[in-house]
mmCIF file as Biopython writes it, N, C-alpha, C and O atoms, coordinates in Angstrom:
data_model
#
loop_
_atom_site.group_PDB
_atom_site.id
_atom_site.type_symbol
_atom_site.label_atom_id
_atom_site.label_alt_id
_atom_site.label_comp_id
_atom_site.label_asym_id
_atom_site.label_entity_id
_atom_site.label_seq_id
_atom_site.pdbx_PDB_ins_code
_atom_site.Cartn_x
_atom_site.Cartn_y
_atom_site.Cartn_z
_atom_site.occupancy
_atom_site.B_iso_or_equiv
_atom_site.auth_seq_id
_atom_site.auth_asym_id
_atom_site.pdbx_PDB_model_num
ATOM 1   N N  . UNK A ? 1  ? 106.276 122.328 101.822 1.0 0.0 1  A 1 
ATOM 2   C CA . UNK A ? 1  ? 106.103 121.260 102.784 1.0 0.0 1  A 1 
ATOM 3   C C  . UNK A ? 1  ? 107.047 121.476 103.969 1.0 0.0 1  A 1 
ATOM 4   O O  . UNK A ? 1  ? 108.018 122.231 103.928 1.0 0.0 1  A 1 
ATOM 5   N N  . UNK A ? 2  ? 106.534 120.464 105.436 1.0 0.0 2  A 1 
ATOM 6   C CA . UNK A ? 2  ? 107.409 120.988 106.266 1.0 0.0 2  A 1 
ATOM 7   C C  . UNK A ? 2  ? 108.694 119.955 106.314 1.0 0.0 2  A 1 
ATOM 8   O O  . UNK A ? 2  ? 109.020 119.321 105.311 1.0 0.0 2  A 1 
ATOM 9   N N  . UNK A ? 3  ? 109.228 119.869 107.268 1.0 0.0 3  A 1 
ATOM 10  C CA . UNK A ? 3  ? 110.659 119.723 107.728 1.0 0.0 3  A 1 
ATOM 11  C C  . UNK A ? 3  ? 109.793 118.129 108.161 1.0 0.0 3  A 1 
ATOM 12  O O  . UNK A ? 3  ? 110.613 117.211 108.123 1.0 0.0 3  A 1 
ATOM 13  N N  . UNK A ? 4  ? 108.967 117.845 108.384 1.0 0.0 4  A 1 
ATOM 14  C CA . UNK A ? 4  ? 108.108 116.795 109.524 1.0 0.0 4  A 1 
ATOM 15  C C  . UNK A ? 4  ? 107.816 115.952 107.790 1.0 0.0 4  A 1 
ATOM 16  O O  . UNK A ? 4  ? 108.278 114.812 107.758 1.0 0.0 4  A 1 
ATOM 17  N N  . UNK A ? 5  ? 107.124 116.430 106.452 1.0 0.0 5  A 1 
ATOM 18  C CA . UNK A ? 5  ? 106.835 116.020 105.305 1.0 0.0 5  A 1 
ATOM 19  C C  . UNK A ? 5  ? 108.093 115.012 105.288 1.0 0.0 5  A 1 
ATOM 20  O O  . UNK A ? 5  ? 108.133 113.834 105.644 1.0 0.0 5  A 1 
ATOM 21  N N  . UNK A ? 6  ? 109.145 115.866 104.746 1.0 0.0 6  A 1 
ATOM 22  C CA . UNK A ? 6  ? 110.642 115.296 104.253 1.0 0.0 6  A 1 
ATOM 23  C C  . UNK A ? 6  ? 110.797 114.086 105.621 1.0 0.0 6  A 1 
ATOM 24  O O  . UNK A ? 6  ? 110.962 112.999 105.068 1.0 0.0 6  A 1 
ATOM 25  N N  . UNK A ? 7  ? 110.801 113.912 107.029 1.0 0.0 7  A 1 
ATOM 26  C CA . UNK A ? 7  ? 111.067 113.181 107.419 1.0 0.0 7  A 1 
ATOM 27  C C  . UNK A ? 7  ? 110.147 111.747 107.504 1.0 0.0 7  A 1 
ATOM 28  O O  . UNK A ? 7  ? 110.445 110.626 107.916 1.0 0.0 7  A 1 
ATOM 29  N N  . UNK A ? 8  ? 109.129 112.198 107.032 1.0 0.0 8  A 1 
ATOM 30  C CA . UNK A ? 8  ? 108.057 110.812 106.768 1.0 0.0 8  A 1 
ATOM 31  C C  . UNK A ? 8  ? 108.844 109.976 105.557 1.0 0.0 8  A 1 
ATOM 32  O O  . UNK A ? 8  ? 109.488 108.936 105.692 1.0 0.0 8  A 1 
ATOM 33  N N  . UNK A ? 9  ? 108.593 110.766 104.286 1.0 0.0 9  A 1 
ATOM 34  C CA . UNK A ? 9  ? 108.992 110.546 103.061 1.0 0.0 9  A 1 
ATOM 35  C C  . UNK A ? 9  ? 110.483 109.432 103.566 1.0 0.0 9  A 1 
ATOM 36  O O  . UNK A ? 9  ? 110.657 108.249 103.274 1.0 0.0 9  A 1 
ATOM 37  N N  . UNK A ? 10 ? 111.057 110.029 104.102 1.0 0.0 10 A 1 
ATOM 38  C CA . UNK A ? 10 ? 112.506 109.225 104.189 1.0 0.0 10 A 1 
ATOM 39  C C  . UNK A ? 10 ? 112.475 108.135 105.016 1.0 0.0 10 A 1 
ATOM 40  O O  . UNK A ? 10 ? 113.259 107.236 104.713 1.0 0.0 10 A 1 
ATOM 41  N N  . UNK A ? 11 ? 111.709 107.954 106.079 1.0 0.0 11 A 1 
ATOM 42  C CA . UNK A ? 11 ? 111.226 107.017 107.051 1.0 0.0 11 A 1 
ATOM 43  C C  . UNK A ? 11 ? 110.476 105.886 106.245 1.0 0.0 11 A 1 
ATOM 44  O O  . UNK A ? 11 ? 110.823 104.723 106.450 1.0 0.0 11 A 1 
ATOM 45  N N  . UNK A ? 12 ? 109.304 106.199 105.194 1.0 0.0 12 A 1 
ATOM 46  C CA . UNK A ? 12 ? 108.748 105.516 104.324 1.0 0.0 12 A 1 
ATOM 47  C C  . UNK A ? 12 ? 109.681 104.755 103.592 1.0 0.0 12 A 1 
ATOM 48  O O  . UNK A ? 12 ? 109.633 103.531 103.716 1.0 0.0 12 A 1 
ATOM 49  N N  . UNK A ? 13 ? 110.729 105.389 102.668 1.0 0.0 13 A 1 
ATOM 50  C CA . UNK A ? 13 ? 111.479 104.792 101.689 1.0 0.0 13 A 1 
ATOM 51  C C  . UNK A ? 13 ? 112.376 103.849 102.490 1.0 0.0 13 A 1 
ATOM 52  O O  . UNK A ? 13 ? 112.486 102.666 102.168 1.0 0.0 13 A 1 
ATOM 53  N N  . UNK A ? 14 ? 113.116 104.462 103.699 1.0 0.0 14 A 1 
ATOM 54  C CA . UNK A ? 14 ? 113.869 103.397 104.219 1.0 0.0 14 A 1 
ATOM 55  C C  . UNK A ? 14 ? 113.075 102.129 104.539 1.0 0.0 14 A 1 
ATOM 56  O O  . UNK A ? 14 ? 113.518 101.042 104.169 1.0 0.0 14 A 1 
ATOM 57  N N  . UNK A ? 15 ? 111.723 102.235 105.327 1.0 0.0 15 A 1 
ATOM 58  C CA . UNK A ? 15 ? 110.948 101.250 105.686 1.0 0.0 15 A 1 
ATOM 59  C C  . UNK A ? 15 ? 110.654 100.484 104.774 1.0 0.0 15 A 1 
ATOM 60  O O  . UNK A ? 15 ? 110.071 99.473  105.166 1.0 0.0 15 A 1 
ATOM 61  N N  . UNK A ? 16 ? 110.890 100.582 103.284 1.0 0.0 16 A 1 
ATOM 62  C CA . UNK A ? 16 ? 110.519 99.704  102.075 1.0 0.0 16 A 1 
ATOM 63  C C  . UNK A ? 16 ? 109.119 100.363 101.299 1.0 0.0 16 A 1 
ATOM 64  O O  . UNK A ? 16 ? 108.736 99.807  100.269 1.0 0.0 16 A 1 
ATOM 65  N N  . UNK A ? 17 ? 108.318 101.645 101.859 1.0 0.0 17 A 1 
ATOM 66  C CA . UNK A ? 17 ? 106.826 101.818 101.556 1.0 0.0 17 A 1 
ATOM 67  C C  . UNK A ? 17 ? 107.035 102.965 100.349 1.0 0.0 17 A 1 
ATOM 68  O O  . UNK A ? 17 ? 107.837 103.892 100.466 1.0 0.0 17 A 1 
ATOM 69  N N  . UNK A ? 18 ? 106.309 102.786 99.338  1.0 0.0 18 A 1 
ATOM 70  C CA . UNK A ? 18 ? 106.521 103.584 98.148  1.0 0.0 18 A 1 
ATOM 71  C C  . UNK A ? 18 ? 105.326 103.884 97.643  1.0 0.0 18 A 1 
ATOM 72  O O  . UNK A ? 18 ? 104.487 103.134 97.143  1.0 0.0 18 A 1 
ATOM 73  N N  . UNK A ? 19 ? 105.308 105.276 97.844  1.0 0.0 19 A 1 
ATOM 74  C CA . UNK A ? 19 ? 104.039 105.965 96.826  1.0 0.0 19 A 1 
ATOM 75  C C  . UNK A ? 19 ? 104.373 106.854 96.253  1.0 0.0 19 A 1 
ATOM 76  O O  . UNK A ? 19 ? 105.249 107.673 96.527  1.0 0.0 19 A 1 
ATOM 77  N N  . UNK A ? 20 ? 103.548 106.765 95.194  1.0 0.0 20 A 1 
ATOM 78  C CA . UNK A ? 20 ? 103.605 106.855 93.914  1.0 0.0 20 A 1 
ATOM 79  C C  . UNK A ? 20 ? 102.666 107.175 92.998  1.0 0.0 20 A 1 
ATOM 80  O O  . UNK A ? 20 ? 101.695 106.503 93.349  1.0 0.0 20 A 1 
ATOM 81  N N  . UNK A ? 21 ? 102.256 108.005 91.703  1.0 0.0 21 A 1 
ATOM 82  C CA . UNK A ? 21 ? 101.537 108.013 90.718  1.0 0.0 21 A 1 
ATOM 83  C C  . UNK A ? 21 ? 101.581 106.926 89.872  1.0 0.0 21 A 1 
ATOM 84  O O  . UNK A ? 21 ? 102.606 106.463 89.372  1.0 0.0 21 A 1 
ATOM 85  N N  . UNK A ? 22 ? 100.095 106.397 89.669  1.0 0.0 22 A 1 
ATOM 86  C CA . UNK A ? 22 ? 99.627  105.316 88.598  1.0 0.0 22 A 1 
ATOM 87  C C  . UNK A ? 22 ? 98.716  105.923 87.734  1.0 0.0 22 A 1 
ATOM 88  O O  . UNK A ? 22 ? 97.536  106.218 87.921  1.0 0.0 22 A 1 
ATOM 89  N N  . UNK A ? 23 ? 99.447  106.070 86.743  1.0 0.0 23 A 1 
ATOM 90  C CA . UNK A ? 23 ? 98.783  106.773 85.181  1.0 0.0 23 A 1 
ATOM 91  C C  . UNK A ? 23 ? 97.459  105.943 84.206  1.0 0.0 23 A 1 
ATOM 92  O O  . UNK A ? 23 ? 97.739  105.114 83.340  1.0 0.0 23 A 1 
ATOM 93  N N  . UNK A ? 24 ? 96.088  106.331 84.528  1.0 0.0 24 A 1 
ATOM 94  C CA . UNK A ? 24 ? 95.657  105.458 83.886  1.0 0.0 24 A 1 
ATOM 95  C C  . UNK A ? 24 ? 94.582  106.632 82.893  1.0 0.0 24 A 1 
ATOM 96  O O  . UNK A ? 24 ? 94.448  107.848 83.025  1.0 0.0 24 A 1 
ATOM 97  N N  . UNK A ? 25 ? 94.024  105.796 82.032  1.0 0.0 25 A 1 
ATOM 98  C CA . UNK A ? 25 ? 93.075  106.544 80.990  1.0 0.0 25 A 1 
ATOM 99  C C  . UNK A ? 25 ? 92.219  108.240 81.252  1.0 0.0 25 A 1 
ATOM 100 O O  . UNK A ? 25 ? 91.948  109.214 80.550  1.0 0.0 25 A 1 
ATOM 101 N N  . UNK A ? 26 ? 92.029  107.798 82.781  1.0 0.0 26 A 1 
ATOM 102 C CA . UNK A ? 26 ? 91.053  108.746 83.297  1.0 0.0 26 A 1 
ATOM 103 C C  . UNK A ? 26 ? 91.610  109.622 84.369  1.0 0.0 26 A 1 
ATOM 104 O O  . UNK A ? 26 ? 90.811  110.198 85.107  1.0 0.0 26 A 1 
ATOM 105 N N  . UNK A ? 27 ? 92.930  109.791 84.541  1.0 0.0 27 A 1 
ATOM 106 C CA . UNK A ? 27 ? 93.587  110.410 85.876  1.0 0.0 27 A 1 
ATOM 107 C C  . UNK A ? 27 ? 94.871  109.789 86.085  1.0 0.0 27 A 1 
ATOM 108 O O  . UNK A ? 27 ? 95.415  109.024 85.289  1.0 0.0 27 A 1 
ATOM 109 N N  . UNK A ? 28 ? 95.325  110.161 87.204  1.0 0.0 28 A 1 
ATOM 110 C CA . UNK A ? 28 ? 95.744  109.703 88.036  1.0 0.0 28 A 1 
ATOM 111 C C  . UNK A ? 28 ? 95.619  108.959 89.129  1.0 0.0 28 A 1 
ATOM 112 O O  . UNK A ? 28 ? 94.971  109.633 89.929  1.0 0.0 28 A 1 
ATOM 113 N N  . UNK A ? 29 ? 95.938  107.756 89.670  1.0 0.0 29 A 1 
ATOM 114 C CA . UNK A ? 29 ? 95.706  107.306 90.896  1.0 0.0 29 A 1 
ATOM 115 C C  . UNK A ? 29 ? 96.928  107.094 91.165  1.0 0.0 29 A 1 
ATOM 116 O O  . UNK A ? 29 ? 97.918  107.397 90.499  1.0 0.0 29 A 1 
ATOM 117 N N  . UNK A ? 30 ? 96.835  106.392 92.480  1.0 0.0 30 A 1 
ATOM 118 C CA . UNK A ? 30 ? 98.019  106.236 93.786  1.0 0.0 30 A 1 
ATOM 119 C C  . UNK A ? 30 ? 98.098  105.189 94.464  1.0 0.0 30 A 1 
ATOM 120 O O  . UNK A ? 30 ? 97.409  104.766 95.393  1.0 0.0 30 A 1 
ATOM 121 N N  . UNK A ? 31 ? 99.299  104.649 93.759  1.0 0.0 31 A 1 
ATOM 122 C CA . UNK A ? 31 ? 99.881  103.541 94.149  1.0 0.0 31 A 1 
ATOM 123 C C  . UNK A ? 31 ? 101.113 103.014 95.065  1.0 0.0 31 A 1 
ATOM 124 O O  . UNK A ? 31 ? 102.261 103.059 94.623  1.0 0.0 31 A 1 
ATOM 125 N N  . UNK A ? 32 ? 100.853 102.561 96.238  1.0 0.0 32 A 1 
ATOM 126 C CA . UNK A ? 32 ? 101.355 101.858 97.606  1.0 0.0 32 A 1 
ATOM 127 C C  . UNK A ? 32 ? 101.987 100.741 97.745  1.0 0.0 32 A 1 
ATOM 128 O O  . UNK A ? 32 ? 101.299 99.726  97.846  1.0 0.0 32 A 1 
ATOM 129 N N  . UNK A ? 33 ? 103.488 100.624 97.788  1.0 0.0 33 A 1 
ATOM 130 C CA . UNK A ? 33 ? 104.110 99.308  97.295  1.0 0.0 33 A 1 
ATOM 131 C C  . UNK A ? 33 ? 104.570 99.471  98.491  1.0 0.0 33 A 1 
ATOM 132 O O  . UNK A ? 33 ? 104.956 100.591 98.829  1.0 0.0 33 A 1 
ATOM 133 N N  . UNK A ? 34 ? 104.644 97.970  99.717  1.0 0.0 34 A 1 
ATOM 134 C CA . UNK A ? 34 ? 105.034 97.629  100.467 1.0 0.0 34 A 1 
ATOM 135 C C  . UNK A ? 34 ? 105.093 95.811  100.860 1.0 0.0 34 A 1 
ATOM 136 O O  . UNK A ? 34 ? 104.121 95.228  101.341 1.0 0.0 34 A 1 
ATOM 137 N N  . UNK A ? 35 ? 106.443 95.112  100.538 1.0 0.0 35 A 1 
ATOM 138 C CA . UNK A ? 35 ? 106.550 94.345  101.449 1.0 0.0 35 A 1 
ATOM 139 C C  . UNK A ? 35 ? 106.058 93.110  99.884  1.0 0.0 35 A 1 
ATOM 140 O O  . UNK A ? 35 ? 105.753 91.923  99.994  1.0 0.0 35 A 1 
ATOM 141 N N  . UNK A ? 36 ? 106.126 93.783  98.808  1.0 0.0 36 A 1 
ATOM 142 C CA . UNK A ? 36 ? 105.129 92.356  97.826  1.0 0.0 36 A 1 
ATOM 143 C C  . UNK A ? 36 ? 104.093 92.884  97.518  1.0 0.0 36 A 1 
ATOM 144 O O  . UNK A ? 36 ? 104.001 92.841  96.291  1.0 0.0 36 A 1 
ATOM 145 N N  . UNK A ? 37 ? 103.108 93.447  98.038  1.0 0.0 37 A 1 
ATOM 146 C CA . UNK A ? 37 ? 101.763 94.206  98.173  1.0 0.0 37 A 1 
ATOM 147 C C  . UNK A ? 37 ? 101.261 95.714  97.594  1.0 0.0 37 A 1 
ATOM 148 O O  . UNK A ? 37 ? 101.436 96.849  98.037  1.0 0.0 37 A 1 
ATOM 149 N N  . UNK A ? 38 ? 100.733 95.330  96.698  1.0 0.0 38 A 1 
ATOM 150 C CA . UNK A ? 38 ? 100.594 96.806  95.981  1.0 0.0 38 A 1 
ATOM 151 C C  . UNK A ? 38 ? 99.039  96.673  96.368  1.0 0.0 38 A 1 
ATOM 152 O O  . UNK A ? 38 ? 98.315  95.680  96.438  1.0 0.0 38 A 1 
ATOM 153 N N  . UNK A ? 39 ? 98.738  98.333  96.643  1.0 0.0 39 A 1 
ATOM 154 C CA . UNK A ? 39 ? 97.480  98.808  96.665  1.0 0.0 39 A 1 
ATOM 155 C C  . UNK A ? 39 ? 97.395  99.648  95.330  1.0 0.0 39 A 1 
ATOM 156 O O  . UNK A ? 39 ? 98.440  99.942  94.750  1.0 0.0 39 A 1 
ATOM 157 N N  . UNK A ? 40 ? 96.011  100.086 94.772  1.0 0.0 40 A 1 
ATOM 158 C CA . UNK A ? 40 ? 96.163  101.138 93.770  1.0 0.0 40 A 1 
ATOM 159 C C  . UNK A ? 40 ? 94.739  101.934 94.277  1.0 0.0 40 A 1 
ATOM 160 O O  . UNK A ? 40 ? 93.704  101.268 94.273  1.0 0.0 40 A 1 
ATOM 161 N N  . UNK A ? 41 ? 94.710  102.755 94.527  1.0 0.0 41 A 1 
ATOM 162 C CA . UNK A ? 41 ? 93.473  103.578 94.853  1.0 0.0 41 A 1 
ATOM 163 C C  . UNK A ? 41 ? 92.430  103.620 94.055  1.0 0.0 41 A 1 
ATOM 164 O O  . UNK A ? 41 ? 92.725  103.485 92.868  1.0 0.0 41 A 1 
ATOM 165 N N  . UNK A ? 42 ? 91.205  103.774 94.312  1.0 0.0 42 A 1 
ATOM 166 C CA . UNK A ? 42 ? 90.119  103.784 93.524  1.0 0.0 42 A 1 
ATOM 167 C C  . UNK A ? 42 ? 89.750  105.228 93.036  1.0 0.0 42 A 1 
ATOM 168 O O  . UNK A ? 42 ? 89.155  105.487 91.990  1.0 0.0 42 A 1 
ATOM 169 N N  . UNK A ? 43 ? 90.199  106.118 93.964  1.0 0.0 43 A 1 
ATOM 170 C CA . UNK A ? 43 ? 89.775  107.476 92.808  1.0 0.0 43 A 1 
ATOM 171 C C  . UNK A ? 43 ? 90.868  107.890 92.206  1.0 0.0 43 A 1 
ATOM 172 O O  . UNK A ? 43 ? 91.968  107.368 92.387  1.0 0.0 43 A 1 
ATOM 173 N N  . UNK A ? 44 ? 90.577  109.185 91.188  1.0 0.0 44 A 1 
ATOM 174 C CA . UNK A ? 44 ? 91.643  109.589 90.550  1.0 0.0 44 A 1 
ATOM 175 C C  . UNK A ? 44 ? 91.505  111.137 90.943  1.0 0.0 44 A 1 
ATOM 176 O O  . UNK A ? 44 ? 90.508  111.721 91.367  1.0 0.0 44 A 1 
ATOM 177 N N  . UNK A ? 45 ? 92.826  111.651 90.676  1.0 0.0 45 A 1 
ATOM 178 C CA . UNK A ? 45 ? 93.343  112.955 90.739  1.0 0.0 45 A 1 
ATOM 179 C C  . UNK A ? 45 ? 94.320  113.433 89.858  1.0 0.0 45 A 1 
ATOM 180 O O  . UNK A ? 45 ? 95.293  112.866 89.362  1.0 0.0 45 A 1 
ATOM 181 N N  . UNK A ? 46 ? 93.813  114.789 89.729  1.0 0.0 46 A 1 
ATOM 182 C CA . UNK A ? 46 ? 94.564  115.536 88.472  1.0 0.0 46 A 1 
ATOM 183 C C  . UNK A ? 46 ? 95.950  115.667 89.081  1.0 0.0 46 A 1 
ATOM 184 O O  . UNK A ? 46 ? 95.992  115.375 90.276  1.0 0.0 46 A 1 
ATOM 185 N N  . UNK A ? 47 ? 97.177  116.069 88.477  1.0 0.0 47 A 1 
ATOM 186 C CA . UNK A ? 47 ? 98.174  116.257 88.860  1.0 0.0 47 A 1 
ATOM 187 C C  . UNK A ? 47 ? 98.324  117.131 90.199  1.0 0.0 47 A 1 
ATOM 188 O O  . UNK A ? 47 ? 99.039  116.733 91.119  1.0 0.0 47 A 1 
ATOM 189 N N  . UNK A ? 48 ? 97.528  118.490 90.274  1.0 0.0 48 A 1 
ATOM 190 C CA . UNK A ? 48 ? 97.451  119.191 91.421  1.0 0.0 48 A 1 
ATOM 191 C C  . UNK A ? 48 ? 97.343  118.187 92.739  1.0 0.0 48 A 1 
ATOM 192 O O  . UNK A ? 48 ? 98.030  117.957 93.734  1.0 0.0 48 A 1 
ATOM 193 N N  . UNK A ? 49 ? 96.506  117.875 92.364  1.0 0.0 49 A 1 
ATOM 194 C CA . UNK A ? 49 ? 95.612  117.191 93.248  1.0 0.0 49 A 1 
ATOM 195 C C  . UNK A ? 49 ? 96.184  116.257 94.271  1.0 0.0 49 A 1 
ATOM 196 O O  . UNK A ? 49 ? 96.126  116.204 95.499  1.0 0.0 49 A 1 
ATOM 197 N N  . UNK A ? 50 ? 96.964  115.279 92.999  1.0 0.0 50 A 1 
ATOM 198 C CA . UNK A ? 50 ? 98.179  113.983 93.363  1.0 0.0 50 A 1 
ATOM 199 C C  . UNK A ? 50 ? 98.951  114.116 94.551  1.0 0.0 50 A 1 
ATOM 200 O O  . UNK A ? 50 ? 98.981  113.495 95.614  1.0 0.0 50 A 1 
ATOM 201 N N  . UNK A ? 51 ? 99.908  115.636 93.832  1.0 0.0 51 A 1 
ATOM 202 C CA . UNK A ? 51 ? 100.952 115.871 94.487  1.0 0.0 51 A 1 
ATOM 203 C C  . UNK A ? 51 ? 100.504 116.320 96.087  1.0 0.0 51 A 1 
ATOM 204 O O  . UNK A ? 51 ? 101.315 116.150 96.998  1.0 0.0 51 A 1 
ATOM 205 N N  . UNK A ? 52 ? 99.376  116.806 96.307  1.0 0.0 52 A 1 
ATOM 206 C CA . UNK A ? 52 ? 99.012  117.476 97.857  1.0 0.0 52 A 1 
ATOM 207 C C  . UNK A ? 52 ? 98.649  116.247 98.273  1.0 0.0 52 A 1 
ATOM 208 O O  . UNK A ? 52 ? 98.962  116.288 99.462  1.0 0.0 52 A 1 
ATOM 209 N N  . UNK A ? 53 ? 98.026  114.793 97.998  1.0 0.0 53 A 1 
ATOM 210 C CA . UNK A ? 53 ? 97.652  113.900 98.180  1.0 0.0 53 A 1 
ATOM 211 C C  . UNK A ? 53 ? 98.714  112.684 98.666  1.0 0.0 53 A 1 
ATOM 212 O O  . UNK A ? 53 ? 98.487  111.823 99.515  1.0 0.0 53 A 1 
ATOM 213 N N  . UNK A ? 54 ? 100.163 112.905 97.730  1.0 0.0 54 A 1 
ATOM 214 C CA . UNK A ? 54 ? 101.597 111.900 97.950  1.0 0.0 54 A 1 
ATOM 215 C C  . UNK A ? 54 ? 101.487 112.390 99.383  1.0 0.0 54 A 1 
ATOM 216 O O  . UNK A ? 54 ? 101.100 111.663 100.298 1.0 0.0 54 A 1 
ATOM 217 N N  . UNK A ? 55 ? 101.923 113.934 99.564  1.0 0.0 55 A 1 
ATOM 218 C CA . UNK A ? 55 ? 102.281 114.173 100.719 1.0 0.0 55 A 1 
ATOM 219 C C  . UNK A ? 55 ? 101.786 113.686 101.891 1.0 0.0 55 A 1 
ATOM 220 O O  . UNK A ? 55 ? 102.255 112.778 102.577 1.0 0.0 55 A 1 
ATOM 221 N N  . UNK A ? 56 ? 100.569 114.507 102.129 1.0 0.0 56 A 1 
ATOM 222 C CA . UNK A ? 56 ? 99.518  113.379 102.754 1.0 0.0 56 A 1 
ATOM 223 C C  . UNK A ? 56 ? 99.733  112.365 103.342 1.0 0.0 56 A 1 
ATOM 224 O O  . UNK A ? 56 ? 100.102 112.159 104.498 1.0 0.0 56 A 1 
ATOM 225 N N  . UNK A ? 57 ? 99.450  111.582 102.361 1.0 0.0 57 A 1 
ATOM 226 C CA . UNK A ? 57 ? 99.802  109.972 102.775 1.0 0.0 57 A 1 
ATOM 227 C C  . UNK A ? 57 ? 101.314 109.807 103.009 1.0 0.0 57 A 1 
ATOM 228 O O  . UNK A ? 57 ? 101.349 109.250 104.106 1.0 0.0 57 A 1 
ATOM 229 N N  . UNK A ? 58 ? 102.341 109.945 102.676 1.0 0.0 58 A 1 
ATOM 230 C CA . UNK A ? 58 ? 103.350 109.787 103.430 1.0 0.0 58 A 1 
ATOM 231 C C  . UNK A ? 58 ? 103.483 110.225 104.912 1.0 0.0 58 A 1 
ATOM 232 O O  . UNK A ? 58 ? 104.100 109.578 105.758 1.0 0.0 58 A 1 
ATOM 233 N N  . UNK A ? 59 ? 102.675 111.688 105.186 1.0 0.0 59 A 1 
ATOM 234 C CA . UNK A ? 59 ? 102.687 111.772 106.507 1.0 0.0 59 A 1 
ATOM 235 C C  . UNK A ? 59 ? 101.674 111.069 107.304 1.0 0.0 59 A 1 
ATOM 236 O O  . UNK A ? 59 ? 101.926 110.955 108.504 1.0 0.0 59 A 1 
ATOM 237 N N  . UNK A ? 60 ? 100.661 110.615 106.898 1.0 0.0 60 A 1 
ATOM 238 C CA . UNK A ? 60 ? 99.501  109.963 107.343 1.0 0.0 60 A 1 
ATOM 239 C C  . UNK A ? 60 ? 100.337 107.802 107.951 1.0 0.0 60 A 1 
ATOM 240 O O  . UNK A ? 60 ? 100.063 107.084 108.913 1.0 0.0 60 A 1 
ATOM 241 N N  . UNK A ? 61 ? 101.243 107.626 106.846 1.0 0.0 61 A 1 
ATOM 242 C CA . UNK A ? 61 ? 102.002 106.574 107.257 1.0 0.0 61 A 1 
ATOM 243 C C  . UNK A ? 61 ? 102.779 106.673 108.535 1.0 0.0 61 A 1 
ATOM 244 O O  . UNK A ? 61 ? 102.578 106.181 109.645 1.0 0.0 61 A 1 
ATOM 245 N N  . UNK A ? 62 ? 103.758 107.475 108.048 1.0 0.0 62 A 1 
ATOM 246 C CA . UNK A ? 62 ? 104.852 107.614 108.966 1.0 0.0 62 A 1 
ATOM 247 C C  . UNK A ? 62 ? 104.284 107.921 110.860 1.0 0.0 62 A 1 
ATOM 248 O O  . UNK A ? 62 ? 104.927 107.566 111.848 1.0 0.0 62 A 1 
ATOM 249 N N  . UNK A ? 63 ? 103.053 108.596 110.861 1.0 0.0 63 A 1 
ATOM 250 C CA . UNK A ? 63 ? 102.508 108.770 111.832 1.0 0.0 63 A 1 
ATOM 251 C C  . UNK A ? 63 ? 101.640 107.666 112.593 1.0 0.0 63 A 1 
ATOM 252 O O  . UNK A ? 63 ? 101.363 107.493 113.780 1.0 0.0 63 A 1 
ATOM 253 N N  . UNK A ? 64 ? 101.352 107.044 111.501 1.0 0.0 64 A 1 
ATOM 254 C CA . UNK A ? 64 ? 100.552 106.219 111.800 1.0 0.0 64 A 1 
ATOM 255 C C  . UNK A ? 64 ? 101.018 104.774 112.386 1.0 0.0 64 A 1 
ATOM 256 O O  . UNK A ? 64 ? 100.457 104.120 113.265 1.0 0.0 64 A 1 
ATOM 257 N N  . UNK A ? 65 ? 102.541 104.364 111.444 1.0 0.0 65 A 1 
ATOM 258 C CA . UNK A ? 65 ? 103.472 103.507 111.791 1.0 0.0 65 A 1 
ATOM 259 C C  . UNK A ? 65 ? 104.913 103.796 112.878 1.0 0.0 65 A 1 
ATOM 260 O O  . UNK A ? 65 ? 105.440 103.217 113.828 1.0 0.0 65 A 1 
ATOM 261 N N  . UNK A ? 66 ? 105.092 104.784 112.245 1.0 0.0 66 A 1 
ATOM 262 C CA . UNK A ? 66 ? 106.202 105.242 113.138 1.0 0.0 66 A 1 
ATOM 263 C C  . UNK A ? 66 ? 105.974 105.547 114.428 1.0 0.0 66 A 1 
ATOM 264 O O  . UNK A ? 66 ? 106.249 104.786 115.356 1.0 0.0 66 A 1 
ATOM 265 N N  . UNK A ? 67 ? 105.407 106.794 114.570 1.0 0.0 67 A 1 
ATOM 266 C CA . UNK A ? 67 ? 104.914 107.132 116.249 1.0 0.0 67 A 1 
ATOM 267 C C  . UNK A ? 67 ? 104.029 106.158 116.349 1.0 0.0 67 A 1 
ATOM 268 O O  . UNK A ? 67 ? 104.797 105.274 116.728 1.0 0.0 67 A 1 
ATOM 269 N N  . UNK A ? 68 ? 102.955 105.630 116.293 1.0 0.0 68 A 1 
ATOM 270 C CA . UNK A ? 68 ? 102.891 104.134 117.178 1.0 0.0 68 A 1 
ATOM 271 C C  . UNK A ? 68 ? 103.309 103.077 117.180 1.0 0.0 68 A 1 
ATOM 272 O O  . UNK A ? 68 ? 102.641 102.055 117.333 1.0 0.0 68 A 1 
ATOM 273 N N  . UNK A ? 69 ? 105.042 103.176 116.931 1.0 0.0 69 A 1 
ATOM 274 C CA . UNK A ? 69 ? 105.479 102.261 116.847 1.0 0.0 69 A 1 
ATOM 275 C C  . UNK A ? 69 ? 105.852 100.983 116.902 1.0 0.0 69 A 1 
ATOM 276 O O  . UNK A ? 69 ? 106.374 100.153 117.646 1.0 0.0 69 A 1 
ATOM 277 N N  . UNK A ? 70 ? 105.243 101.174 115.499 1.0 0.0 70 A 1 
ATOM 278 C CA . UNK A ? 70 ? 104.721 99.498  114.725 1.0 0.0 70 A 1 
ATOM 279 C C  . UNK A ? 70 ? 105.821 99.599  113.890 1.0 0.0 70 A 1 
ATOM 280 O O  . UNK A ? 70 ? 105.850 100.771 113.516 1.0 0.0 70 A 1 
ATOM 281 N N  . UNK A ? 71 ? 106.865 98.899  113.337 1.0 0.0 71 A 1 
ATOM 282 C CA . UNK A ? 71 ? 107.361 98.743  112.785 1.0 0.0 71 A 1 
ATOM 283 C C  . UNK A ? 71 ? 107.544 97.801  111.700 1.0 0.0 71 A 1 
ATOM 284 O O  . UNK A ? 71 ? 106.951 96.725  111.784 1.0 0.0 71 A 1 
ATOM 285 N N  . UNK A ? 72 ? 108.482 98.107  110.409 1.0 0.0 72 A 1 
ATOM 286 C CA . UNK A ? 72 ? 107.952 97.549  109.074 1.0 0.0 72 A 1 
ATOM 287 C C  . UNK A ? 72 ? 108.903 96.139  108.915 1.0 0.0 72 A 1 
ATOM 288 O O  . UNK A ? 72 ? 108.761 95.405  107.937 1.0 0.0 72 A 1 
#
């Protein structure tokens, strides 16, 4: 991952936003804790899968909140 990954990730956690693996019968899904508010995703992913997926979405946040800064 890049140097830009690690700075979402840390931008996220300070901002209060946490994702995460939710272990259920059939997979994995991905779960979004912010503010009181949990999301849990509707599909699942194998472990491979997850981990290229955390990333992802942490940078997909941080970009999305940060540089158009909206703040948490």
């Amino acid at each position: 991952m890049t140097k830009k990954h690690y700075k979402a990730i840390q931008w996220c956690i300070n901002n209060k936003i946490f994702v995460s693996a939710y272990p259920t019968l059939k997979g994995l899904k991905i779960e979004i804790k912010h503010n009181n508010k949990v999301i849990i995703s509707d599909q699942t992913y194998d472990q491979n899968e997850l981990q290229n997926k955390l990333w992802e979405l942490y940078l997909y946040l941080y970009e999305k909140y940060y540089n158009g800064k909206k703040t948490t």
